[in-house]
N, C-alpha and C positions, 0 to 999 in steps of 0.2 A: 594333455588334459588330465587332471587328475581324475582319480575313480570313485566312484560315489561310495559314502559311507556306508561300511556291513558292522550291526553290529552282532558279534559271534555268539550265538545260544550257550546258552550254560554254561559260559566259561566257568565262572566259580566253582561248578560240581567238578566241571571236567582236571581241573585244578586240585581241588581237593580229592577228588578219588583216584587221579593217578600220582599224585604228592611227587615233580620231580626237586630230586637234590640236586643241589650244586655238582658238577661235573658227571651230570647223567649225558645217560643219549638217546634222544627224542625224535618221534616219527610222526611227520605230519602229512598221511597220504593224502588228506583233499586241500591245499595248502587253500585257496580261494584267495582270499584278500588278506592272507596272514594274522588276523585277527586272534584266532587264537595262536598261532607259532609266535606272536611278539611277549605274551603272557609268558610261553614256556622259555621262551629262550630268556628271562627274565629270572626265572627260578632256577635254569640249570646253571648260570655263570657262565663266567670268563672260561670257565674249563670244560661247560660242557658241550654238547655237540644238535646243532637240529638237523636231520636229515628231512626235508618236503619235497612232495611231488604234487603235479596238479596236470591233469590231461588237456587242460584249455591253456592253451599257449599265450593268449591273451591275459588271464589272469597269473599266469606264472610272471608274464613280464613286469604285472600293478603289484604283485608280493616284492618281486625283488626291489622295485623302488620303496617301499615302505619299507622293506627290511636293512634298505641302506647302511653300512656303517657295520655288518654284521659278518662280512664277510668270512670271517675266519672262525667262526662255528658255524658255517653254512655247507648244507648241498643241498641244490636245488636242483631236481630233475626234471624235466617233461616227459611224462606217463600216467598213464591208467593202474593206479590202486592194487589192481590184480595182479601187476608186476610188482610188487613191494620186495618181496624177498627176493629175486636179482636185482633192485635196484640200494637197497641196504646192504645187500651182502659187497657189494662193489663201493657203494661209498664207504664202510668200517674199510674194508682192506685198502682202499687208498687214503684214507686218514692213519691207517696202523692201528687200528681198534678190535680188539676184537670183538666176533661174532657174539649176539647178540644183546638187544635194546630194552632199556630201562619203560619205554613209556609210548604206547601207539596211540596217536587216536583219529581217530576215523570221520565226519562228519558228511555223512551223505545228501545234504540238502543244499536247497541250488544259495548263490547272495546273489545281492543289490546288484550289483556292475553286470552280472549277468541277464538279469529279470528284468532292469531298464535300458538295457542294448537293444535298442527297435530293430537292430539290425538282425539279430540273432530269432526273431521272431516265438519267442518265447512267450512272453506276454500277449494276451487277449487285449490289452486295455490299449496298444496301440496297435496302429497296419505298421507292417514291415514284412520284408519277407518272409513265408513259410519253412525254414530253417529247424531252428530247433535243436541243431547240434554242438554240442560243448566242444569238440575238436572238429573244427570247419577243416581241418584238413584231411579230414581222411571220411568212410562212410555215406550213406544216402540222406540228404534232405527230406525233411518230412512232407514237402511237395511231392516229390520224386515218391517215396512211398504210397500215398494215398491218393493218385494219380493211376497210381500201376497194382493195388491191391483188390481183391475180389469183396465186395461185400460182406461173405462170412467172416474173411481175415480183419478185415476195417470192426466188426463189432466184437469180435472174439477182444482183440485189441482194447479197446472201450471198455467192453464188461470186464475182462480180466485183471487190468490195469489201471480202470478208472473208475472201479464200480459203477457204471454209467448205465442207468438202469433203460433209460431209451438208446440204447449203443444202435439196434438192430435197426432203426429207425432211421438215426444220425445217419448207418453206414447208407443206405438205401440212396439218403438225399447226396451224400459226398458221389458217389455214383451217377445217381441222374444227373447233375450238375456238369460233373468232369465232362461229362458225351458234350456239351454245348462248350464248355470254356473250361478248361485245366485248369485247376484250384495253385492258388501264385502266393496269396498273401495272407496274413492273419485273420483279415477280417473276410475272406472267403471262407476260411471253415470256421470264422463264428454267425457269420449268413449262415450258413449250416446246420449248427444246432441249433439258432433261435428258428428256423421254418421247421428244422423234425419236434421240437418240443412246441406243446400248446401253453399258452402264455399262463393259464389258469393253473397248469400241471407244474410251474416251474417253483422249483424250492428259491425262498422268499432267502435264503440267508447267506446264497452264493451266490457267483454270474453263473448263467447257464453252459459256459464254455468251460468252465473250472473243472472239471473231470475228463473230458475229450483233451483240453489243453495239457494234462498232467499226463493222461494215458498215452498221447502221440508222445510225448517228450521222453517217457521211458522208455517206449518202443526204438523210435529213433537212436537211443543212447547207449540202448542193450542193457540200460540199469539195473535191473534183477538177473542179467544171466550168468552166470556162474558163480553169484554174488556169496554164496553161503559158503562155496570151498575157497572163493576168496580169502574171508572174513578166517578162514579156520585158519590157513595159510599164515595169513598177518602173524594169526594168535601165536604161532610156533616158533616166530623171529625176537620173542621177546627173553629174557635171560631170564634169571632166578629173581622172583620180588616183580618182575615186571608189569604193567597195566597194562590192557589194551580198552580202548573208551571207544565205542560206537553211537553216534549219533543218526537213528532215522528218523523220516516223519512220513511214510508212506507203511500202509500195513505190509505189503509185499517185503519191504525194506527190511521192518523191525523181527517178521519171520524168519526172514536168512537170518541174521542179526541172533535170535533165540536159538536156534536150532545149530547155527555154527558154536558158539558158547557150550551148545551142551556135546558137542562132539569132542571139546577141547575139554571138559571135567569128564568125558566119558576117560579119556586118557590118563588119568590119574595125575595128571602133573597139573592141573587148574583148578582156581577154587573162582565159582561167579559169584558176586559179589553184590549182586540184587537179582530176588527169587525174581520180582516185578519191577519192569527199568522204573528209573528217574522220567521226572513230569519235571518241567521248568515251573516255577514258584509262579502264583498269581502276581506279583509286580511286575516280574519278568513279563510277563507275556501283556499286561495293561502298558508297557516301556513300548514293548519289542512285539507286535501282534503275531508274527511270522513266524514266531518261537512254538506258536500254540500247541501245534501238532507233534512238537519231538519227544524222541525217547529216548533214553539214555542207559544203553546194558555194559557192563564192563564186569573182566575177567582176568585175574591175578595169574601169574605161572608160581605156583608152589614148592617143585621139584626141577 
């Protein structure tokens, strides 16, 4: 079955501020739905090369069908982001390239084929299992979590992650709950928050699970942890002239995101390339609602 259409945030900037030429070689650590790797591999040519990786084994299998026909400027890995540099460093030496890349970019936000996988339990808007994990094969379900976490860890979780301002409340009721019936499915921890929040207190311009649903889903994913030496990591695989483009849309995100940036100009070899990231355009985001919240920081190697 095919995969639901993702359309890619800001490709245009991420296009124009990392400018690949013809016979570059391009790193697409969160491949998803290849949306934007179809653009790059569009500008590098016939000669040049896309290395992707994507930790959901399902969405690596919808890239390589859409990438069809591409074969021979392709590597496609299955991994986590944080391994970019042995995963580049192995595809240059078995293509004969050498060590390092013209153009990274990064896109830390979830798509489509992901967020309507009832199966994956991601989404609030339907039941499915309480999952939540981008590589179902390895890791704890976010059932298995919030079944077996203490109260204070359930709202530390929340407030830290979700800025969930009633976290302490939520966690109290996921607690009482569990002791009668183990939380199973989506719509058990959105029972959840709709009995800890009062109907009167709830912000008119979300659902009330939109903050618990984002915070369990980074929690579960390890999304922020070691994100910022990641991000420096990536930076230092790039060659002379090189870009690297990070797309977040979480505050936690866009902080590793600033702070790794400025560890790579602390190095004298990077110049960033906006004091204040990129905002996607108002059409963009009246098109694409989903766009709303991104940011876009990118960092040149100089030396």
């Amino acid at each position: 079955m095919a995969a639901p259409w993702h359309e890619p945030v800001m490709v245009e900037e991420v296009l124009r501020v990392m400018d690949p030429r013809p016979g570059a070689v391009v790193v697409d650590g969160t491949l998803g739905l290849a949306g934007h790797a179809l653009r790059l591999l569009e500008r590098v040519g016939k000669d040049g090369m896309l290395v992707g990786m994507d930790w959901d084994q399902e969405m690596l299998k919808m890239a390589k069908e859409r990438l069809d026909g591409q074969e021979g400027r392709l590597s496609l890995h299955h991994g986590d982001y944080r391994t970019l540099p042995q995963v580049v460093g192995a595809a240059l030496a078995e293509a004969g390239r050498p060590r390092g890349v013209d153009g990274i970019l990064l896109d830390l936000g979830l798509n489509n084929a992901q967020i309507e996988d009832v199966s994956r339990g991601i989404t609030f808007r339907s039941e499915g299992p309480l999952d939540m994990r981008m590589d179902r094969g390895r890791g704890e379900p976010a059932s298995a979590a919030l079944n077996r976490m203490s109260p204070a860890e359930i709202e530390d979780v929340l407030f830290d992650l979700g800025d969930e301002r009633w976290a302490r409340r939520i966690a109290q009721v996921i607690v009482d709950r569990r002791k009668k019936q183990p939380l199973r499915t989506t719509q058990d921890l959105v029972d959840c928050v709709l009995a800890a929040i009062p109907a009167a207190k709830r912000d008119k311009r979300i659902h009330p699970a939109t903050r618990t649903f984002q915070a369990v889903r980074i929690f579960v994913n390890k999304e922020l942890e070691g994100l910022e030496d990641a991000l420096f990591a990536a930076g230092m695989e790039l060659a002379k002239h090189g870009v690297m483009v990070v797309l977040s849309y979480h505050s936690g995100e866009d902080r590793a995101a600033k702070h790794a940036v400025r560890r790579l100009v602390e190095t004298e070899e990077f110049q960033d390339l906006y004091k204040k990231p990129l905002a996607p355009t108002h059409e963009e985001v009246a098109r694409n609602p989903k766009s709303r919240s991104a940011k876009l920081r990118a960092v040149r190697r100089i030396h």
